[in-house]
Every structure is written in structure tokens, then in C-alpha cells.
C-alpha positions in Angstrom: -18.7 87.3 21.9 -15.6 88.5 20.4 -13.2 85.8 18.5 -10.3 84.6 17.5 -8.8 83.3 14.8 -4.9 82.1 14.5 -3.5 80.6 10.8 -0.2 81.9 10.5 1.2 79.1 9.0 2.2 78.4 5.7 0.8 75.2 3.5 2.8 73.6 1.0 1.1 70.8 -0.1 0.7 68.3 -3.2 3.1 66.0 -4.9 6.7 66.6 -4.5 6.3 69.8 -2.2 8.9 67.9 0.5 10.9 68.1 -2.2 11.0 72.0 -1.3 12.4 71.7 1.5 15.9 73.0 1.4 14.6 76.7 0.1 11.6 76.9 2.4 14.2 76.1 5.3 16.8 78.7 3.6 13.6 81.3 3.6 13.2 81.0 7.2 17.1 81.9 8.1 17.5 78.4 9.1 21.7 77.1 9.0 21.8 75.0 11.7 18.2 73.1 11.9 17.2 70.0 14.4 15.8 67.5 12.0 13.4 64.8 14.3 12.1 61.9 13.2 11.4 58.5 14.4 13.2 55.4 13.4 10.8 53.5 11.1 10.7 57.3 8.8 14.4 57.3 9.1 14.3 54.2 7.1 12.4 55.9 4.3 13.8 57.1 1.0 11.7 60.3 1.2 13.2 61.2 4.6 16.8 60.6 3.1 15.8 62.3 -0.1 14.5 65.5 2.7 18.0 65.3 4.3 20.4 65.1 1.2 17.9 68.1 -0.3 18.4 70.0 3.3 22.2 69.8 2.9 22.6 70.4 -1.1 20.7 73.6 0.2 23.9 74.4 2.2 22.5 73.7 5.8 24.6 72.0 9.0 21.6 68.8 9.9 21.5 67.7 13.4 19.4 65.1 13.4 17.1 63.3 16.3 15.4 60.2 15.3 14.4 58.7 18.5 11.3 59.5 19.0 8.3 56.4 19.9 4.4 56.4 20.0 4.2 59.8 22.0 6.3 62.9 22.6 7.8 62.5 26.0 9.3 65.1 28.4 12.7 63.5 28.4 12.9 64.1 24.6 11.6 67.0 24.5 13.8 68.5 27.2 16.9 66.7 26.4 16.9 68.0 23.0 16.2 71.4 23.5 19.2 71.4 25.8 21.1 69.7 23.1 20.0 72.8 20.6 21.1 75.7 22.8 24.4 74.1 23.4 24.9 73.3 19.5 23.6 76.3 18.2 20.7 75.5 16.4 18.6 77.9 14.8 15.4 76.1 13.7 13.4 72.2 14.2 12.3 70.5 11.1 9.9 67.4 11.8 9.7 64.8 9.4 7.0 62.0 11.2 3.6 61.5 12.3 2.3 63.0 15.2 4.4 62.3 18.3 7.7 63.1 16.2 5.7 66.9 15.3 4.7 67.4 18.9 8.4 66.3 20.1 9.4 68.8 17.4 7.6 71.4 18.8 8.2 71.0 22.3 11.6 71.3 21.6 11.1 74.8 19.9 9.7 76.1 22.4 11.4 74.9 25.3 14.9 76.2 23.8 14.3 79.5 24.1 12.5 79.4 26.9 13.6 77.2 29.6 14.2 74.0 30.9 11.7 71.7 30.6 8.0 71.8 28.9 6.6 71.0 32.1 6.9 74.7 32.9 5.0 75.9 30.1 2.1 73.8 30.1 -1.4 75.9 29.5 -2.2 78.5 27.5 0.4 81.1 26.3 2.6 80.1 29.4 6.1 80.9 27.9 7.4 84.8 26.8 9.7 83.9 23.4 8.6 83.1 20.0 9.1 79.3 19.4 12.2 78.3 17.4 11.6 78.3 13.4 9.4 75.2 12.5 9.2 72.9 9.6 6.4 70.1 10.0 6.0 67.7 7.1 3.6 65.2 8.9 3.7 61.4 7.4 0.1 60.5 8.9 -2.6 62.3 7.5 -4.1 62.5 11.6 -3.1 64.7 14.2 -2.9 67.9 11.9 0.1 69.3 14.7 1.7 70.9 11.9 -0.5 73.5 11.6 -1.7 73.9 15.7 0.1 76.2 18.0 -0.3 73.1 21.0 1.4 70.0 21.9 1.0 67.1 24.0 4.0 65.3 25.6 3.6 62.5 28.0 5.7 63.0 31.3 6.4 59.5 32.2 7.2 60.1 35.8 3.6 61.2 36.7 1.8 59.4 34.2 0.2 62.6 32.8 0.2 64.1 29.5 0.8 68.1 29.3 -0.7 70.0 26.7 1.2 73.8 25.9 1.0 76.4 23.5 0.0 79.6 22.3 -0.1 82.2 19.1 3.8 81.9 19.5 4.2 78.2 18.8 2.5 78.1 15.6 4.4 75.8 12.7 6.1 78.6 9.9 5.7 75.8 7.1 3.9 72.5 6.7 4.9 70.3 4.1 1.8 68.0 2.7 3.4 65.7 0.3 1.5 62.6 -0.6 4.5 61.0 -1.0 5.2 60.6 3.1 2.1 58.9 3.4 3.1 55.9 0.9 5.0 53.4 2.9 2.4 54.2 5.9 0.8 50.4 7.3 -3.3 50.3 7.0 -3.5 50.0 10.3 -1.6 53.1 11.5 -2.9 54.8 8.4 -6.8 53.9 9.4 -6.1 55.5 13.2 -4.3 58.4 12.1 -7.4 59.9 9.5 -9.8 58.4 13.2 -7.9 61.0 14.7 -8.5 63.7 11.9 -11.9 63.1 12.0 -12.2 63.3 15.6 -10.8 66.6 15.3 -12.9 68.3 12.6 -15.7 66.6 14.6 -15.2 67.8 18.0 -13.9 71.4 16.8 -18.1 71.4 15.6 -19.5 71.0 18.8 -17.4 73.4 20.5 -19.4 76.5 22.3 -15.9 78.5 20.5 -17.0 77.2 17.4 -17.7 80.0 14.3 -18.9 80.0 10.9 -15.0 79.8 9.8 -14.5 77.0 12.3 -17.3 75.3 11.2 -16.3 75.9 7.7 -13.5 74.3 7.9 -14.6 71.4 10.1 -17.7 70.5 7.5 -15.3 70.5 4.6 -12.6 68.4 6.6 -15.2 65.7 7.0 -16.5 65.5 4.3 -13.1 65.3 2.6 -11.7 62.4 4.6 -15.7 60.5 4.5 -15.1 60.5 0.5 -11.4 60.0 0.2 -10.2 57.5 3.8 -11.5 54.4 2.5 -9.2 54.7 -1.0 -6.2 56.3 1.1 -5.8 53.9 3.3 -7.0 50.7 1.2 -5.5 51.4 -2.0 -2.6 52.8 -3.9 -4.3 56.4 -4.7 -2.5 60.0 -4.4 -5.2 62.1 -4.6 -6.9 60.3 -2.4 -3.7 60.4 0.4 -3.3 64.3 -0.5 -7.1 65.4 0.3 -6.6 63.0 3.5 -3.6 65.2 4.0 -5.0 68.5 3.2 -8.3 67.8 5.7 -6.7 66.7 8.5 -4.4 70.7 8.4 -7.9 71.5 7.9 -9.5 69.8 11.0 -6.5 71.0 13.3 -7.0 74.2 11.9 -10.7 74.3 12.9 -9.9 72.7 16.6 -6.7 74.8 17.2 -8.9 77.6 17.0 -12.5 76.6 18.3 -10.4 73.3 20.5 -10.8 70.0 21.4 -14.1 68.7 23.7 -15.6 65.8 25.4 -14.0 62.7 23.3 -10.4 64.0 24.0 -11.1 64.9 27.4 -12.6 61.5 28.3 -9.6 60.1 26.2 -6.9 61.4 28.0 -7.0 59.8 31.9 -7.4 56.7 29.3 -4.0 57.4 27.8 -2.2 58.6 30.3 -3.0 55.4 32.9 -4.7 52.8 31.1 -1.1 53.4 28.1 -4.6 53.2 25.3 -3.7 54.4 22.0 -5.1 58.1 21.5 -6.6 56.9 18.1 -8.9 54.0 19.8 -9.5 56.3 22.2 -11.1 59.1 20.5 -12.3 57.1 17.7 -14.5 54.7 20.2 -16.1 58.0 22.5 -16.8 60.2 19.4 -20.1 58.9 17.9 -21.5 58.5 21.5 -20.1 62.0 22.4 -22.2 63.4 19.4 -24.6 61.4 20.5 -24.7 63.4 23.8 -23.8 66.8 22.2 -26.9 66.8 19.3 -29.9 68.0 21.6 -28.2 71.2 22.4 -26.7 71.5 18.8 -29.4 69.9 16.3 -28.4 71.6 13.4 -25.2 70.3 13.6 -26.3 66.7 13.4 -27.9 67.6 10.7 -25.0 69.5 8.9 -22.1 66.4 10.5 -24.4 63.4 8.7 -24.8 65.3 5.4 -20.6 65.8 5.3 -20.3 61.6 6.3 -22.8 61.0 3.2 -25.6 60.1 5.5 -29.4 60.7 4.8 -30.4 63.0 8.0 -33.9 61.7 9.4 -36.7 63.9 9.9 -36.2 63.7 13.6 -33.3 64.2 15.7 -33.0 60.6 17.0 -32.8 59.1 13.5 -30.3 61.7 12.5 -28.5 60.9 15.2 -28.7 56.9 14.4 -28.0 57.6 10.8 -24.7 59.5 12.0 -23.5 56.6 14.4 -23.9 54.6 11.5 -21.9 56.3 9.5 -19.1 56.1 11.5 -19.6 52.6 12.3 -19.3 51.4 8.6 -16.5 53.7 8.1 -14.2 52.9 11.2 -15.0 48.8 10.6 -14.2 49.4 6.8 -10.8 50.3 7.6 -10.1 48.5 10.5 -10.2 50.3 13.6 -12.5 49.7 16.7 -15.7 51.0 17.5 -15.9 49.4 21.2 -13.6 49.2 24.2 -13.1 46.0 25.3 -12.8 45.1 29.1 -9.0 45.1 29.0 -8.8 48.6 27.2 -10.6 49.9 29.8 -11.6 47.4 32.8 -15.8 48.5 33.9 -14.2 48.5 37.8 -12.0 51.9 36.5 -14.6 53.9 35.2 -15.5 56.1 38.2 -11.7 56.3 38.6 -11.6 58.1 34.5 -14.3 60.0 35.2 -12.3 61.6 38.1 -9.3 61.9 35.9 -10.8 63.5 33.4 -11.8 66.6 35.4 -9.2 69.0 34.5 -9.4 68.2 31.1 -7.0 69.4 28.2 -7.0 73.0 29.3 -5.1 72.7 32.9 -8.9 73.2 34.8 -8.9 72.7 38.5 -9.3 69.8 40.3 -12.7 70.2 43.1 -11.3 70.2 46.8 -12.1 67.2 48.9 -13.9 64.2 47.2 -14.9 63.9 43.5 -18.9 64.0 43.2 -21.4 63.1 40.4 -22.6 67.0 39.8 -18.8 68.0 39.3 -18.4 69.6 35.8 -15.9 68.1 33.5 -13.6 70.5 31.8 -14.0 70.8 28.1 -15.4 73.2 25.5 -18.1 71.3 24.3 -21.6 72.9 23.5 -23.5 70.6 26.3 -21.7 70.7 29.7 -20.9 67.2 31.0 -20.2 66.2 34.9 -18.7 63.2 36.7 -21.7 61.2 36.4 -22.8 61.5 32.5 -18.9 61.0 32.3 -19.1 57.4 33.4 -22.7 56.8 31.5 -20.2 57.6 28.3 -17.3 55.7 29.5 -20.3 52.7 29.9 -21.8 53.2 26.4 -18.6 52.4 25.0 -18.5 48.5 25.0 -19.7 45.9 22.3 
């Protein structure tokens, strides 16, 4: 098999690199950027700090600071109509991950089109993407280094994922500094999320020894550092979180995302479940599914949590559910779905949903059966029916 591997952008990272900002915009040919944030960052001192830098630098800021918990279409497109009639030359994100992916969106969609609903897929739009800054503020969804995004279209209650070699960030910005003033809760879901990536870029069938790489070294990163990010006042601790969730996105964006997203997303886009809970709850039971067909990887994913892998595969697998477990519960997120997350009478219903998965696969003609194969890249193929025996595990 012949692969692929995308990393064209640029990693600034350690204390005081937003500080930077303002030459790394200038080095781009950025006058006229887009800053977007979202209110509770545009609050901060370090986002004020990033504009006052941005304008000493001699640079006309637009800002947008409206953004909420996901990237939505009406954002996204109303912006990047707002951009081509003003001018702008380049979209600097300061924010977590619905304010990068809103960022993003809107560079590609100005020079391109419309509306991000047309360029949903893979590669689906002809120009280069707008010049990009991304100086994420959650150490989780690692967009500032993926050539995707996922904004949630609000009118059909789907969320479209779009992107390709030319929507890659130019710069990301990893400053400790952005992750200061982040809430423990919000904090604890975001590294979930990082976790889930590195995690599910392992057990992809895409997967390399670069992938992999990265991936390992991502987990084993955020198993030794989330607990004192997210639970105490450290800065090394926040930059490694930082620097392994780039790494985890890194891995996914090139080897993707598999079974715990895909299983997430009908669960996001109609049940409105936070992403975070959503991956965080299916992924031990997902690697759980995924270790018979990949049993070295068990081996190599408990060794980077700090977990004692058994002798057989069933206690490494056991040793590796722990694991996450006693991580998730030590910094406060779930490990089960309750009934009102997702209500037992709308599994089959996810299942279905989950069909096309992140990718844009096709739905099956007529009605949805147990043997239909869910989309997803993951080493062990999954249909309708082990789809809802997931969805099933995932209670208390």
C-alpha cells in the first residue's frame, strides 16, 4: 500500500510563543486578517495582549468573536462572505476547538464559494484555503494542525466534515499561557478528546509506523502530564498537554478518525451530546472491540497509559479499560452514558445514523439491516448490529 503523509504546518510552541504573533502573521503577507474567537477568550488578557501585538505589528484586525460550543454553517458562511467583501487576506483563530474549525471553514469557503455545505468530503474545493493562524486554548481537538473541519448545519441537524492537503493550518501557536484561565471541567474533556484521537488514529487500517509513532508518544504524553494540567497550576505540564494533542491530530489527520467518532456523531448531531462525553464514553469499549484483530497494539496502547499489559489478550484489554477509567474519573469526566444522554429506545435509531460515518459514505437503499457495514477506518469492520451491542455497553 502506498501512503501518505501531510504536515505542512508550522509549530510554535512553548511559553510566550503567542506572543509571536504579529511577525508570524507579517511572514505570511497577512494586512487585513479575520481574528475569531469566542466570547469567554475575548475576555482574556492573552487574547487582548494577541490583538494589541497583531496591530503594533502594523495589521488592519477584523475581529469575530461569536462563536459557541460548535462551528456552525451560519458562521462559517456569513463570515466568509463578510471577508470577500472587506478584503481580508488571512483568519487567525484564537479559541478552542469550535472557534479553530469556524476559523477554518471560513478560509476555505472565501475563496471558494458560498457556503461549506458544498465542500464537504475529501478535497471537494479547487483554491488554497485562506492564510491560517490557529493558537488553540484547549489542549483537545488538535484542529490547528488538521487539514478537516466539522461545522454543525443546524437546519438538518447534521454535522459536515471538509477538507483536504489545501486546508492545512500555515502556523499553530502552542502557548501554555491560553490554557491558564481554562475551567477543569472543559479542560478535562478537551485532553478526552486528545486522547481519543491519538487512540483511534492507532487502530486505523491507514495507520503507519509514523502514525503510530506519533499516536504512542501522544498518549503517553497526556497519561503522564493530564492529571497535573488540568488539576494544578503546572506549565510544563499544560505545554506537553498542548504539544500531544498537535501530535494526536497529527497522527489522525493522516491515518483518520474510526469507530468512537463515528458512533459519536449521530449522538451529537440529534441527541445535542457533547463530542467530548461522547468519544470519551465509546473509546475503551471501541478498543475493546478493535484489540483481537490488532493485539499488538493493546499491548503497545496500555504500556503508553502506564498499565502492566497481561499475558493474555483479555487482561490486557481489562488492564487498558482500567486505565482509562481511573484517568477519566480522576479528572472528572464520564465513563457511562446515562439514559437521558442517550435514551436505550434510540439505539437502533444511532446505529442507522451512524452509517455514513465521518467520511461522506453512502447510505444502503431501502431499509437499514444488521449486516450493513458502518463506515469508518478502523482495523475491525463494524456493522449495524455490533453498532448497537456498543451503543449497549456504554451504560453504568
Amino acid at each position: 500500500m502506498i501512503a501518505n503523509f501531510f504536515m505542512p504546518t508550522r509549530l510554535v510552541h512553548g511559553p510566550g510563543a503567542l506572543s509571536r504573533i504579529g511577525e508570524l502573521a507579517r511572514g505570511l503577507g497577512m494586512a487585513r486578517p479575520l481574528v475569531v474567537s469566542d466570547p469567554a477568550i475575548a475576555a482574556t488578557a492573552f487574547y487582548r495582549d494577541a490583538l494589541a501585538t497583531l496591530r503594533a505589528a502594523g495589521l488592519d484586525v477584523a475581529t469575530f468573536e461569536g462563536c459557541g460550543i460548535d462551528a456552525r454553517l451560519a458562521h462559517v458562511d456569513g463570515e466568509a462572505a463578510r471577508v470577500r467583501s472587506e478584503g481580508r487576506d488571512g483568519v487567525i483563530a484564537i479559541g478552542g476547538g469550535s472557534v479553530i474549525c469556524t476559523a477554518k471553514g471560513i478560509a476555505i469557503v472565501a475563496p471558494n464559494g458560498t457556503t461549506f455545505a458544498d465542500m464537504t468530503g475529501v478535497a471537494n474545493f479547487r483554491n488554497k484555503a485562506l492564510p491560517m493562524i490557529m493558537a488553540p486554548t484547549t489542549a483537545g481537538s488538535g484542529s490547528e494542525v488538521s487539514q478537516f473541519t466539522l461545522v454543525k448545519d443546524e437546519a438538518s441537524h447534521r454535522k459536515l466534515v471538509g477538507g483536504g492537503p489545501l486546508s492545512f493550518p500555515d502556523v499553530a501557536i502552542l502557548d501554555p499561557v491560553t490554557l491558564a484561565t481554562l475551567p477543569p471541567r472543559a479542560a478535562a474533556g478537551s485532553a478526552v478528546d486528545a486522547l481519543t484521537h491519538a487512540v483511534e488514529a492507532l487502530f486505523s487500517f491507514l495507520a503507519t509506523p509514523l502514525t503510530d509513532a506519533l499516536a504512542l508518544e501522544s498518549v503517553r504524553l497526556q497519561a503522564g502530564s493530564m492529571r497535573r494540567s488540568i488539576l494544578s497550576d503546572d506549565e510544563r505540564a499544560r505545554a506537553d498537554n498542548l504539544l500531544a494533542s498537535s501530535m494526536a491530530n497529527m497522527a489522525c489527520g493522516n491515518a483518520r478518525l474510526g469507530l468512537a467518532h463515528t458512533l459519536s456523531l449521530p449522538l451529537e448531531a440529534i441527541l445535542d451530546l457533547p463530542h467530548t462525553i461522547g468519544v470519551g464514553v465509546l473509546i475503551p469499549r471501541v478498543v475493546a472491540f478493535n484489540a483481537p484483530v490488532a493485539p499488538e497494539k493493546a499491548r503497545a496502547l496500555a504500556l503508553a497509559l502506564g498499565a502492566a499489559p497481561a499475558d493474555d489478550l483479555r487482561g490486557t484489554v481489562a488492564a487498558i479499560r482500567d486505565a482509562f477509567f481511573r484517568l477519566f474519573e480522576d479528572v472528572g469526566t464520564p465513563t457511562a452514558f446515562t439514559q437521558e444522554q442517550l435514551p436505550q429506545a434510540r439505539i437502533a435509531e444511532m446505529a442507522a445514523a451512524a452509517i455514513p460515518g465521518l467520511y461522506g459514505g453512502a447510505m444502503p437503499e431501502g431499509e437499514v439491516r444488521d449486516g450493513h457495514v458502518v463506515h469508518q477506518p478502523g482495523v475491525r469492520r463494524a456493522t449495524v448490529a455490533e453498532a448497537r451491542a456498543l451503543y449497549a455497553q456504554c451504560y453504568a
